[in-house]
KOLMARBA-841867 format. One record per atom (N, C-alpha, C): residue in three letters; x, y, z; residue number from 1; atom name. Coordinates in nm, 4 decimals, m for minus. Example, Ala and Ser with C-alpha at 12.3 -4.5 7.8 and 13.67 -1.06 7.14 Angstrom:
2
("ala",(1.3190,m0.5690,0.7800),1,"N") ("ala",(1.2300,m0.4500,0.7800),1,"CA") ("ala",(1.3200,m0.3300,0.7800),1,"C") ("ser",(1.2850,m0.2250,0.7080),2,"N") ("ser",(1.3670,m0.1060,0.7140),2,"CA") ("ser",(1.2900,0.0030,0.7870),2,"C") 
! end
This chain:
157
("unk",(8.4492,5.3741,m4.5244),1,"N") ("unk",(8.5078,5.2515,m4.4736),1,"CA") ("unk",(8.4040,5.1402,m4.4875),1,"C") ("unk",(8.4593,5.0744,m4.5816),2,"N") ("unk",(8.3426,4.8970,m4.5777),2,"CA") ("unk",(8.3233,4.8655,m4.4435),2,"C") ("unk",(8.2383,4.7189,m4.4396),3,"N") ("unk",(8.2745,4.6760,m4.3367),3,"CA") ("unk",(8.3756,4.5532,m4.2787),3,"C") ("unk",(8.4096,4.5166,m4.3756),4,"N") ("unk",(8.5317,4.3829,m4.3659),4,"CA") ("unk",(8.6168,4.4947,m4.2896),4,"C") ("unk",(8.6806,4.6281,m4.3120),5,"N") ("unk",(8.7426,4.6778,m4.2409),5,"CA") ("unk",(8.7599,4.7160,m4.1260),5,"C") ("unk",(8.6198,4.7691,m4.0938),6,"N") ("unk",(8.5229,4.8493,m3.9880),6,"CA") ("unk",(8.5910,4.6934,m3.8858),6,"C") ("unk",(8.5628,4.6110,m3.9328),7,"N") ("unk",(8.5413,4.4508,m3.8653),7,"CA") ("unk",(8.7190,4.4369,m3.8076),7,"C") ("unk",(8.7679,4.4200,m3.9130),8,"N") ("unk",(8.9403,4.4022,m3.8832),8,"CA") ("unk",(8.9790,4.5287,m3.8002),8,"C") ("unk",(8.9093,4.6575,m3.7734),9,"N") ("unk",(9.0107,4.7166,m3.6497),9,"CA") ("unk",(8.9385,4.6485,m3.5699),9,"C") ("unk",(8.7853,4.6373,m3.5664),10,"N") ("unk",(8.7769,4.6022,m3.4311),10,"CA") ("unk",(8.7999,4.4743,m3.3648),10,"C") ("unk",(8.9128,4.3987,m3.4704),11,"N") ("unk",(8.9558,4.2839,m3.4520),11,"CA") ("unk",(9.1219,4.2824,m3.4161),11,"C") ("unk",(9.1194,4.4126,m3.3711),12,"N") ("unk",(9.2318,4.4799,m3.3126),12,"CA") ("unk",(9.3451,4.5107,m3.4953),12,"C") ("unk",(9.3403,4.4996,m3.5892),13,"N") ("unk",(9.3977,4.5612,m3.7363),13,"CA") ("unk",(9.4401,4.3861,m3.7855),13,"C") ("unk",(9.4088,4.3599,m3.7372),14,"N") ("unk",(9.4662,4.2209,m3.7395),14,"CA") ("unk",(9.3745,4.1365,m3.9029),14,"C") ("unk",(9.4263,4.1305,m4.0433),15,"N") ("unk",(9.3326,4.1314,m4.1897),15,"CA") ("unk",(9.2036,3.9706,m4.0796),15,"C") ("unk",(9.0951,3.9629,m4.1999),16,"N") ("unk",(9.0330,3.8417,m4.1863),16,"CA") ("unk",(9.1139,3.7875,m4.2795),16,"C") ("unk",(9.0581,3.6551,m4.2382),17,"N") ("unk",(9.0770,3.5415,m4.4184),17,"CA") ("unk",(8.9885,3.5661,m4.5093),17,"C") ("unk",(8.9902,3.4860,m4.6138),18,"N") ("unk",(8.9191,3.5175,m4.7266),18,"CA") ("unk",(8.7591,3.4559,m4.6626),18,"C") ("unk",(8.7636,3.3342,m4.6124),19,"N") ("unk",(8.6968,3.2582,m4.5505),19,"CA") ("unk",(8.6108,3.3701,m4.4077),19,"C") ("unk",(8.6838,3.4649,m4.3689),20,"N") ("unk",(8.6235,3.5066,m4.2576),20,"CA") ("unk",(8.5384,3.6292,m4.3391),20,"C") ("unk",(8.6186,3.6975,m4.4126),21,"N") ("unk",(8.5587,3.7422,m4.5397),21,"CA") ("unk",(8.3889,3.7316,m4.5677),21,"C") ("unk",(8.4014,3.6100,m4.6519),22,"N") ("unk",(8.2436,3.5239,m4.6519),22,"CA") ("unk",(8.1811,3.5072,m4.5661),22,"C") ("unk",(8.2103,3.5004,m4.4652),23,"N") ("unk",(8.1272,3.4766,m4.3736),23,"CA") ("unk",(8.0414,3.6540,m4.3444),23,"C") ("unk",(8.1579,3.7505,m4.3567),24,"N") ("unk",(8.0963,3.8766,m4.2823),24,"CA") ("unk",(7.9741,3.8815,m4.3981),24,"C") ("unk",(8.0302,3.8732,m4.5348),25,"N") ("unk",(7.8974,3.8669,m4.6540),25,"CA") ("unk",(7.8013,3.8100,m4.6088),25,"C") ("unk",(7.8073,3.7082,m4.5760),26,"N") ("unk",(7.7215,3.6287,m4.5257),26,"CA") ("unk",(7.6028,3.6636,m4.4436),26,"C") ("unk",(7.6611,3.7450,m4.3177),27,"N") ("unk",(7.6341,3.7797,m4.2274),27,"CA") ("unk",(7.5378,3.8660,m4.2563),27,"C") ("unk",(7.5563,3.9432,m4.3764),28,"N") ("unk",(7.5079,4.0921,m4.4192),28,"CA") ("unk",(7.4089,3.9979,m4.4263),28,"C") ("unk",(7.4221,3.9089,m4.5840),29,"N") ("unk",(7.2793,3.8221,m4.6438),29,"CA") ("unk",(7.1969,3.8361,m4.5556),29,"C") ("unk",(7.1937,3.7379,m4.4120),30,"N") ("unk",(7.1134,3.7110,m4.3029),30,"CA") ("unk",(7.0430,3.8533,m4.2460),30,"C") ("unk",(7.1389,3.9702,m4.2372),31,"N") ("unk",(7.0714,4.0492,m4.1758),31,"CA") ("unk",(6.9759,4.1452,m4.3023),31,"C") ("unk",(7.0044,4.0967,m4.4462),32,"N") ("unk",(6.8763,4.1443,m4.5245),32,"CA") ("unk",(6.7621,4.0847,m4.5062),32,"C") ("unk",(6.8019,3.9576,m4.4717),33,"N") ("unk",(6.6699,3.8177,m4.4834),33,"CA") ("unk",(6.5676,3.8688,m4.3544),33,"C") ("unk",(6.6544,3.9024,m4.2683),34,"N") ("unk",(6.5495,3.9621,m4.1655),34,"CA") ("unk",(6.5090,4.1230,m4.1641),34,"C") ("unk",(6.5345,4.1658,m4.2523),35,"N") ("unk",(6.5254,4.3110,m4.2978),35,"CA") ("unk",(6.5378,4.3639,m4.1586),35,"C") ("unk",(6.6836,4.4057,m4.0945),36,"N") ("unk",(6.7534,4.4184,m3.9867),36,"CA") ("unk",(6.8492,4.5677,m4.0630),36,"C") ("unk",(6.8493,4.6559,m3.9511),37,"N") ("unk",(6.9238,4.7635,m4.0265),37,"CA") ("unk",(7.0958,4.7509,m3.9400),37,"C") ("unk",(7.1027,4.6510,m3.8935),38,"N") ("unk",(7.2409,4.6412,m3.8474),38,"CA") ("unk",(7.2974,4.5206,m3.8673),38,"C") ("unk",(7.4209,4.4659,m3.8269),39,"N") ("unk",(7.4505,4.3003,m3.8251),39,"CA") ("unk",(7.5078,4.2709,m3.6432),39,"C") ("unk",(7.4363,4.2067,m3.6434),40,"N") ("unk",(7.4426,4.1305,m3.5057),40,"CA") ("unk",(7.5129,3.9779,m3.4661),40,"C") ("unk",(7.5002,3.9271,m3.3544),41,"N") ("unk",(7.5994,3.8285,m3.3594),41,"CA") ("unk",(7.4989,3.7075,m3.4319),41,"C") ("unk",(7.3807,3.7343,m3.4337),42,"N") ("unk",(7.2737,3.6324,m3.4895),42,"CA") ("unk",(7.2983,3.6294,m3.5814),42,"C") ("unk",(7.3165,3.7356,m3.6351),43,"N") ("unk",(7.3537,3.7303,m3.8127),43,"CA") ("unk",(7.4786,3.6305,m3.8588),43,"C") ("unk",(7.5812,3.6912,m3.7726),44,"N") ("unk",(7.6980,3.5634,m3.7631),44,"CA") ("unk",(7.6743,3.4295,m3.7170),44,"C") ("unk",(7.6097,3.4267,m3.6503),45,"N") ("unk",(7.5959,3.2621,m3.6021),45,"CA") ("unk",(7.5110,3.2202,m3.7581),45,"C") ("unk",(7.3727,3.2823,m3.7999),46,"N") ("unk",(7.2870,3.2079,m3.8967),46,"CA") ("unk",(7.4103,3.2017,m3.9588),46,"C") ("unk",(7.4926,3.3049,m4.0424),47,"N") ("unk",(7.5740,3.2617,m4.1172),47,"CA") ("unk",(7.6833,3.1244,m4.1275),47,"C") ("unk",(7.7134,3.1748,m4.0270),48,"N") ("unk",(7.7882,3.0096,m3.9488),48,"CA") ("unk",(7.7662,2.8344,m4.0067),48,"C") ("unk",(7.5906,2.9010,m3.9474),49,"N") ("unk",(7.5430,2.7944,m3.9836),49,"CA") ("unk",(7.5049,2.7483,m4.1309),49,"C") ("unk",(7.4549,2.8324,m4.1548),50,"N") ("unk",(7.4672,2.8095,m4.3115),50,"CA") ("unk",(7.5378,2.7491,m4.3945),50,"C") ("unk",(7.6908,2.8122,m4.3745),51,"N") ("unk",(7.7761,2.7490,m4.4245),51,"CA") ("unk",(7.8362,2.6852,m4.4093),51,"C") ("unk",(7.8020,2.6135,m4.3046),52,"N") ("unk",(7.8638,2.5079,m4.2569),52,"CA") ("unk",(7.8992,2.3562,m4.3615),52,"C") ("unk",(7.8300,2.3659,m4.4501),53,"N") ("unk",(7.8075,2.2329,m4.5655),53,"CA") ("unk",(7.9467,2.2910,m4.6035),53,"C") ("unk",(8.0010,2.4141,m4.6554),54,"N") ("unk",(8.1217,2.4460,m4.6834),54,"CA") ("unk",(8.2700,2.3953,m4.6304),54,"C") ("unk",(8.2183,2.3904,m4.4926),55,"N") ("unk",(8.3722,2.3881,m4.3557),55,"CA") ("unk",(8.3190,2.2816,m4.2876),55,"C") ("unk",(8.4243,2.1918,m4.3221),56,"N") ("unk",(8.4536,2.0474,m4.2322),56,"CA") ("unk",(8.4491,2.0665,m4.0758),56,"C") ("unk",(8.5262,2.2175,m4.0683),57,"N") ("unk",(8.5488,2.2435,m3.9061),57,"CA") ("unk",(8.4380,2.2845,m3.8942),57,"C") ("unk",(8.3715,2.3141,m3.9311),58,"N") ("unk",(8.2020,2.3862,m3.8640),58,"CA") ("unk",(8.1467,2.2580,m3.8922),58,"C") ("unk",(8.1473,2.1105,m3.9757),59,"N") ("unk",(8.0782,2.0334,m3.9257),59,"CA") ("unk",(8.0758,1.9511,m3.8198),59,"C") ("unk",(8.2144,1.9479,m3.7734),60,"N") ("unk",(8.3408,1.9152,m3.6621),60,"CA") ("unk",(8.2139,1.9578,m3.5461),60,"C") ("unk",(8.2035,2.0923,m3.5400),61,"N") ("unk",(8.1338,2.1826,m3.4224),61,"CA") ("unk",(7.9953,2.1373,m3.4197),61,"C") ("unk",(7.9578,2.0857,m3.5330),62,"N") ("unk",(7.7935,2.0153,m3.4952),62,"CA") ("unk",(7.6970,2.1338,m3.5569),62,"C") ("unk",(7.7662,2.2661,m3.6551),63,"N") ("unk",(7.6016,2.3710,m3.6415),63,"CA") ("unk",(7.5491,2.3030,m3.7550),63,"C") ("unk",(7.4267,2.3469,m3.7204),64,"N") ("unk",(7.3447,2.3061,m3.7982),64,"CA") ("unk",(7.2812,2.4064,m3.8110),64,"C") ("unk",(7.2135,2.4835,m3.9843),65,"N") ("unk",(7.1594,2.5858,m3.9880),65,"CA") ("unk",(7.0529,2.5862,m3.9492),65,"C") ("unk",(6.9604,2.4705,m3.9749),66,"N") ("unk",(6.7795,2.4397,m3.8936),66,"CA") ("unk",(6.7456,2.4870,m3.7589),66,"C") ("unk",(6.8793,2.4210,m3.6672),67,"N") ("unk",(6.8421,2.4379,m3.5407),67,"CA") ("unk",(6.8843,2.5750,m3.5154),67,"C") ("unk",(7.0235,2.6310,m3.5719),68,"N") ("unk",(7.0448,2.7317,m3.5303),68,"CA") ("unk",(6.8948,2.8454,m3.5121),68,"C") ("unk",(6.9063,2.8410,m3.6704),69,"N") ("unk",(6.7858,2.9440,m3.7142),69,"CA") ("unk",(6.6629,2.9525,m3.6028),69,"C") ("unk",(6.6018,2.8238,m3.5872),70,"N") ("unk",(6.5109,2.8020,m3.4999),70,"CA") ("unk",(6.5413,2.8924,m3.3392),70,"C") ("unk",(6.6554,2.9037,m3.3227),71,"N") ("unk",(6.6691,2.9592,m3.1977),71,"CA") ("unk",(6.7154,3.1201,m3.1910),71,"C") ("unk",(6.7398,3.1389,m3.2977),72,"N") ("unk",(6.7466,3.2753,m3.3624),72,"CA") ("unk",(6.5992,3.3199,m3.3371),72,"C") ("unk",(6.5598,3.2960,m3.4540),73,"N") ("unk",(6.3891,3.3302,m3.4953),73,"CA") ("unk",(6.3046,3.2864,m3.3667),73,"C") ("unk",(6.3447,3.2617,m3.2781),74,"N") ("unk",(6.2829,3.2630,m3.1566),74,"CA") ("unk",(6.2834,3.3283,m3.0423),74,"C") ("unk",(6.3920,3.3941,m3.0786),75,"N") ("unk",(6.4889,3.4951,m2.9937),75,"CA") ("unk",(6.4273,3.6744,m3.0147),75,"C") ("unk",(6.4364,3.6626,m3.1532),76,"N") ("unk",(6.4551,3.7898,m3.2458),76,"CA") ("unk",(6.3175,3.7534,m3.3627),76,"C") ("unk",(6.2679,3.8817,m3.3859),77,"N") ("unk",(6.1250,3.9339,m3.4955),77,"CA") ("unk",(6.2231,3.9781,m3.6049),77,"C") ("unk",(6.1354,3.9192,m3.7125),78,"N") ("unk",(6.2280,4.0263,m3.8287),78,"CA") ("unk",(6.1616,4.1510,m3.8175),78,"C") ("unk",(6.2449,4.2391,m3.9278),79,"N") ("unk",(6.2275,4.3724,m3.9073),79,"CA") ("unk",(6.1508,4.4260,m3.9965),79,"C") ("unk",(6.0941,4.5603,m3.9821),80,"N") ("unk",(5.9837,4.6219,m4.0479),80,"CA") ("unk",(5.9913,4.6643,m4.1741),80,"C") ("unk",(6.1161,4.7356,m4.1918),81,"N") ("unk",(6.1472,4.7911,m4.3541),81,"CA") ("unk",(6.2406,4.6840,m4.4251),81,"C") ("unk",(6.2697,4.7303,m4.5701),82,"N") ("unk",(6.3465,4.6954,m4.6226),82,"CA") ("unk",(6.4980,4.7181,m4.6864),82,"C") ("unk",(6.5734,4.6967,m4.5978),83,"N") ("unk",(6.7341,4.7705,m4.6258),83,"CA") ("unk",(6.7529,4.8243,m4.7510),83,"C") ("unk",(6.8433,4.9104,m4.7168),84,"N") ("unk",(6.8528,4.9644,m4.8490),84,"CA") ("unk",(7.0348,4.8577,m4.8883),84,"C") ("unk",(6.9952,4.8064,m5.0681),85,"N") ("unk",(7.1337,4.7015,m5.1101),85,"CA") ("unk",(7.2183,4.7834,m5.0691),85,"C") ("unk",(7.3332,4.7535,m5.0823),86,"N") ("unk",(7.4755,4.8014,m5.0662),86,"CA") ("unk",(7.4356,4.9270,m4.9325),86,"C") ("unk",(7.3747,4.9721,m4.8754),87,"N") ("unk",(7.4334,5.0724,m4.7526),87,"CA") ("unk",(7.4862,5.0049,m4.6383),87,"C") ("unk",(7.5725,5.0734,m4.6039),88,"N") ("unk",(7.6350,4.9598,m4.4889),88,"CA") ("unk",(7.5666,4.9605,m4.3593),88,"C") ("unk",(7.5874,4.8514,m4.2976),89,"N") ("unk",(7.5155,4.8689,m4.2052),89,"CA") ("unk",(7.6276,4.8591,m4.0315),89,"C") ("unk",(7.5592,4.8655,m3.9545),90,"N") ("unk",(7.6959,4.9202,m3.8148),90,"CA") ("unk",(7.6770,4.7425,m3.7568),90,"C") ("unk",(7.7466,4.7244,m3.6955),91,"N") ("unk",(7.7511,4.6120,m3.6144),91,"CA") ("unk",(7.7389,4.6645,m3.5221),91,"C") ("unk",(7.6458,4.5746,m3.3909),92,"N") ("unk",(7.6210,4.5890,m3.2754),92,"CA") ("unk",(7.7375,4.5785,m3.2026),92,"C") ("unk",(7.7114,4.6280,m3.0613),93,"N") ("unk",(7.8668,4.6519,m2.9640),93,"CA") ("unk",(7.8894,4.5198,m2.9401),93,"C") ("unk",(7.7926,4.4206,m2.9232),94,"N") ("unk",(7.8213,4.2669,m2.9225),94,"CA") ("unk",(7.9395,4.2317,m3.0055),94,"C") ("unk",(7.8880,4.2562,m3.1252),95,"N") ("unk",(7.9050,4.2237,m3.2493),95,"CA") ("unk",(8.0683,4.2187,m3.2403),95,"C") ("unk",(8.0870,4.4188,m3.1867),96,"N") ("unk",(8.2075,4.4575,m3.1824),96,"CA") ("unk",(8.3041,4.3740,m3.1352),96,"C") ("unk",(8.2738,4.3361,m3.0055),97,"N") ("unk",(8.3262,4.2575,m2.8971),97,"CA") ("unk",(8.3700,4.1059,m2.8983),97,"C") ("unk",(8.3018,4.0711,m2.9888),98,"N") ("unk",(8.3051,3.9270,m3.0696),98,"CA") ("unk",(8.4509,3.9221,m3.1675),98,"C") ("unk",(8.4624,4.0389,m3.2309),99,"N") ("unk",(8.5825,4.0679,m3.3108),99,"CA") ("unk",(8.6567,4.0747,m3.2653),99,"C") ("unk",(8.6581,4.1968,m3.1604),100,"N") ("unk",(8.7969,4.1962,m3.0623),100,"CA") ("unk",(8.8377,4.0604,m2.9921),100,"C") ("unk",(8.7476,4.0022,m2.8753),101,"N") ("unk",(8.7853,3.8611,m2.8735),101,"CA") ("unk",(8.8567,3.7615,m3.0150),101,"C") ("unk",(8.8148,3.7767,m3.1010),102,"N") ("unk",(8.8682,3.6881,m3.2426),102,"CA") ("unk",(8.9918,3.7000,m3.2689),102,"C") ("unk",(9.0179,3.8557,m3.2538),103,"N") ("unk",(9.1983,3.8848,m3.2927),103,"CA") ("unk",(9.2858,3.8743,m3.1412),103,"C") ("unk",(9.1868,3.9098,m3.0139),104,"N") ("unk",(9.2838,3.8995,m2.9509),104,"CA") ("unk",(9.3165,3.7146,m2.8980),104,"C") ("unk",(9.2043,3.6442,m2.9463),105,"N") ("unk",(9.2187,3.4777,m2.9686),105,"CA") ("unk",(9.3555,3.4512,m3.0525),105,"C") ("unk",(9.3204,3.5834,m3.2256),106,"N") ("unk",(9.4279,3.4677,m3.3035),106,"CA") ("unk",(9.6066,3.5269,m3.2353),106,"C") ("unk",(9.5735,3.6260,m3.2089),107,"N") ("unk",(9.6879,3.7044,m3.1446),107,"CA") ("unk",(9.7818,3.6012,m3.0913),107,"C") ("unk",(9.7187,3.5960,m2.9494),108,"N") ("unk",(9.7503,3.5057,m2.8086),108,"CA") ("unk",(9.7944,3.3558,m2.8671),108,"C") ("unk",(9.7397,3.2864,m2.9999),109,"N") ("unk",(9.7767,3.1788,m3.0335),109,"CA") ("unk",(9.8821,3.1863,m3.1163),109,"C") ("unk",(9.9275,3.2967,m3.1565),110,"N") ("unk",(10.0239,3.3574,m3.2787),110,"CA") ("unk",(9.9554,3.3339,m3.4371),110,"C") ("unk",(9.8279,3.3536,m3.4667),111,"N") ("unk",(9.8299,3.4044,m3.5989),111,"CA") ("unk",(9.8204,3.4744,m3.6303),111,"C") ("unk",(9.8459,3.5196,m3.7919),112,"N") ("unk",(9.8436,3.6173,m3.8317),112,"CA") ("unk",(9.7366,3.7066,m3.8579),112,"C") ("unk",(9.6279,3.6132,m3.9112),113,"N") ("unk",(9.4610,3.6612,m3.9474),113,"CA") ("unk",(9.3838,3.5912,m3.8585),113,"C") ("unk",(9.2807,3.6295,m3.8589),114,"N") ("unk",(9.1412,3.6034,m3.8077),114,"CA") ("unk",(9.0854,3.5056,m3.9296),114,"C") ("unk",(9.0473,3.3988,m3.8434),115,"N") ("unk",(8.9591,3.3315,m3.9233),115,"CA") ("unk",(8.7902,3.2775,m3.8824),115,"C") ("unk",(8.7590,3.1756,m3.9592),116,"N") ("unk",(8.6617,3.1449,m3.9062),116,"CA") ("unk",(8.5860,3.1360,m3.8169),116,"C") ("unk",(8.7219,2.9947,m3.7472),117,"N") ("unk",(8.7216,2.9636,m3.6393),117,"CA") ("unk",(8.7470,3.0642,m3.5117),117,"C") ("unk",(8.8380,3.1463,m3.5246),118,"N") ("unk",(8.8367,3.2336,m3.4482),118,"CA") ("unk",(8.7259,3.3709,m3.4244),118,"C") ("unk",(8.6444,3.3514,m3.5014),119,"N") ("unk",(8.5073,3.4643,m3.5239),119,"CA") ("unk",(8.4284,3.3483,m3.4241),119,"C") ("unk",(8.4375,3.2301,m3.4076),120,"N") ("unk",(8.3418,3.1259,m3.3354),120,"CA") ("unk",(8.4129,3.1593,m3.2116),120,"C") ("unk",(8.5356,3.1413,m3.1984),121,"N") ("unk",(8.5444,3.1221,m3.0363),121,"CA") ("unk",(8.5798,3.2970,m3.0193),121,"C") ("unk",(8.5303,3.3781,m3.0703),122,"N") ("unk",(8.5090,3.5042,m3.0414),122,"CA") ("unk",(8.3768,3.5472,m2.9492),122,"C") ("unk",(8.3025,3.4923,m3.0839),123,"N") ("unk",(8.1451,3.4626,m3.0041),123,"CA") ("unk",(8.0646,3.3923,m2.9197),123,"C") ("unk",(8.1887,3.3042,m2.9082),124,"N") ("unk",(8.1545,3.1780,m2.7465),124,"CA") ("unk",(8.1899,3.2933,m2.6854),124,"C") ("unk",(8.2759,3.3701,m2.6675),125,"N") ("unk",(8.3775,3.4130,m2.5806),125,"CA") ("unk",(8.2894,3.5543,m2.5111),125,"C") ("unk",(8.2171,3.5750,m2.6171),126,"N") ("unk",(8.1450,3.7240,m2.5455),126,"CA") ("unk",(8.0186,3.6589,m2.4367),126,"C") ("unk",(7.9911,3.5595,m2.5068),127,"N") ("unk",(7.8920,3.5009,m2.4140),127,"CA") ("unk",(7.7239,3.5279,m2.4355),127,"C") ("unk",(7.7190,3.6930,m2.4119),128,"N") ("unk",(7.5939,3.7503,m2.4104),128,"CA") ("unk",(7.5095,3.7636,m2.5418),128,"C") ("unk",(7.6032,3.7463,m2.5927),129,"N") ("unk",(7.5182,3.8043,m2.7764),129,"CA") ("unk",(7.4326,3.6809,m2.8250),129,"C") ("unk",(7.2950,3.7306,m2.8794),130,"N") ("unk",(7.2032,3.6233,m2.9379),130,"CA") ("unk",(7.2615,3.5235,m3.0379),130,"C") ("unk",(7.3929,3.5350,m3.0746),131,"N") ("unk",(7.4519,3.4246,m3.1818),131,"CA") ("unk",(7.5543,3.3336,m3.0918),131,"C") ("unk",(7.5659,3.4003,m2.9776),132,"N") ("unk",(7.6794,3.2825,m2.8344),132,"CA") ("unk",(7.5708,3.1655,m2.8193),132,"C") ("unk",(7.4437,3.2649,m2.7640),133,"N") ("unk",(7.3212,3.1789,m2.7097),133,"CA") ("unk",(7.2734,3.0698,m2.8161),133,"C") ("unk",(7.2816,3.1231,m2.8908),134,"N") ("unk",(7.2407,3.0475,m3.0456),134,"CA") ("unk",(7.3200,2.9190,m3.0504),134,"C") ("unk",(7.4654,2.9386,m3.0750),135,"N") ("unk",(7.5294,2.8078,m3.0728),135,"CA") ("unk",(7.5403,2.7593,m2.9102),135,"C") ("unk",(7.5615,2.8098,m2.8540),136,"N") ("unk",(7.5350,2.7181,m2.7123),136,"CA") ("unk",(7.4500,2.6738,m2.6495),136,"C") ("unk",(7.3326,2.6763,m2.7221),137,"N") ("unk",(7.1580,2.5984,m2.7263),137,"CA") ("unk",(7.2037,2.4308,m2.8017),137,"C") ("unk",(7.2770,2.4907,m2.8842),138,"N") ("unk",(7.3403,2.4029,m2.9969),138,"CA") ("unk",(7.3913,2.2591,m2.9636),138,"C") ("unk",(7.4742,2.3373,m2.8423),139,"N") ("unk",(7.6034,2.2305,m2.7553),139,"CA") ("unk",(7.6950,2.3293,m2.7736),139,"C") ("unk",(7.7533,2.4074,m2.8503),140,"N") ("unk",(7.9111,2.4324,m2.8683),140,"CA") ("unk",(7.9809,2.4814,m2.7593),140,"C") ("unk",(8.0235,2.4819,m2.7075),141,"N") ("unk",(8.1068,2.5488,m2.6150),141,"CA") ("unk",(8.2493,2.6184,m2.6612),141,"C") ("unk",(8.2534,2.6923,m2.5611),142,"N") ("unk",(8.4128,2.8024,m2.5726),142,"CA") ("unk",(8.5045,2.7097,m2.5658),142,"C") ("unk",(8.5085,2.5772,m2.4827),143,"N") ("unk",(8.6241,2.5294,m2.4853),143,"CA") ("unk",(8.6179,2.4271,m2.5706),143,"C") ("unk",(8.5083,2.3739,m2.6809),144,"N") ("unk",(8.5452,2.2904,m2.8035),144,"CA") ("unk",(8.5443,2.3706,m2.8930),144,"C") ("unk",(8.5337,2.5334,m2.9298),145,"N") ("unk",(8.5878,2.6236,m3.0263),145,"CA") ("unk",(8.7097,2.6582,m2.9837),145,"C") ("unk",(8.7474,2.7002,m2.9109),146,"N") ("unk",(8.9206,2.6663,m2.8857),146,"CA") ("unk",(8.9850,2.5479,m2.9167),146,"C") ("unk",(8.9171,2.4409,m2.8568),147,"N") ("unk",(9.0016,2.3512,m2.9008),147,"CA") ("unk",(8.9996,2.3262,m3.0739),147,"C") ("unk",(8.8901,2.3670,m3.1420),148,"N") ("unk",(8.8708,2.3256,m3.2963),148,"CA") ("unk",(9.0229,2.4857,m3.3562),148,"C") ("unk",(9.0071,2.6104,m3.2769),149,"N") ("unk",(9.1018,2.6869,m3.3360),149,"CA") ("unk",(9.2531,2.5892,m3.3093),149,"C") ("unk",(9.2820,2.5473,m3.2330),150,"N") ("unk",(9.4203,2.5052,m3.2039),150,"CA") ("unk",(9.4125,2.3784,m3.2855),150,"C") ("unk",(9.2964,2.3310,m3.4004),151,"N") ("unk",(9.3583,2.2251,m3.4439),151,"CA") ("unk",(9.3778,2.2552,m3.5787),151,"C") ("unk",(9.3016,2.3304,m3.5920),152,"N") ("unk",(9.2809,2.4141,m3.7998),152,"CA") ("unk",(9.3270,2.5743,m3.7606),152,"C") ("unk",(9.3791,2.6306,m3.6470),153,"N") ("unk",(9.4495,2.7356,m3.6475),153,"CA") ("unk",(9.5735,2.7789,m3.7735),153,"C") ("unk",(9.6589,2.6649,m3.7700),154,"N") ("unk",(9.7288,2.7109,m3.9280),154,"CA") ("unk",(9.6335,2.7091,m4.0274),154,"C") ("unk",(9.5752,2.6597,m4.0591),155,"N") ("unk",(9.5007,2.6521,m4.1562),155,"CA") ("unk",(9.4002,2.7920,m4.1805),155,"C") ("unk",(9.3263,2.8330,m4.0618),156,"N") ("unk",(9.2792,2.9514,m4.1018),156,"CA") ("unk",(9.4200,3.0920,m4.1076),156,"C") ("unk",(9.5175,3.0990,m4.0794),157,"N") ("unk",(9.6255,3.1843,m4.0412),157,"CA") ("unk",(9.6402,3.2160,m4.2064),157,"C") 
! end
């Protein structure tokens, strides 16, 4: 089992977008960059941020990859070895929990997929994970990622 999948049950079976997609890639990238043998919510937030030059709605939200990073890498040491390419790696129970919040977000609003935006107000939503803390150092809050899902919600669906 990949992990885009691994990701969508624990996003209750509910597919990502193509867009939420990239981002989990993404996510991986970040957690090679820190030679990390898992993906964490840090990994998702750097990603976030990153790509944010991509998504109008993530510039909407204010991340910025500089600052993010900065509060990441302040948080968290990179790691000792060097991953091995392609082995998959597990997501943290954070991580997990971030997903489930995401589908049961796009659920409750009636979409069909998980998107972006809803991987953000997933991870406002858990609160505890080093990528919540990350963007809410930021400014973001749970209730301007909700409000950004209810405005580009069709749009990620």
């Amino acid at each position: 089992m990949d992990e885009v999948t691994t990701a969508e049950q624990d996003a209750g079976g509910l597919p990502f977008t193509d867009a939420a997609r990239r981002l989990l890639a993404n996510a991986r990238a970040e957690s090679d960059h820190l030679r990390h043998e898992y993906i964490g919510t840090e990994h998702l937030a750097l990603a976030l941020a990153r790509q944010s030059g991509d998504s109008a709605s993530l510039l909407r939200l204010g991340v910025d990859w500089e600052q993010v990073s900065s509060v990441v890498t302040g948080i968290i040491a990179p790691g000792q070895s060097a991953p091995v390419l392609g082995k998959e790696r597990p997501f943290t129970s954070r991580t997990k929990r971030g997903f489930a919040l995401a589908g049961a977000s796009a659920r409750a609003l009636g979409h069909a997929a998980v998107g972006v935006e809803h991987l953000v107000l997933g991870l406002m939503r858990e609160r505890v994970g080093i990528g919540a803390q990350a963007l809410a150092q930021h400014g973001l809050t749970e209730a301007g990622a909700l409000e950004q899902v209810r405005r580009t919600g069709a749009e990620s669906s």
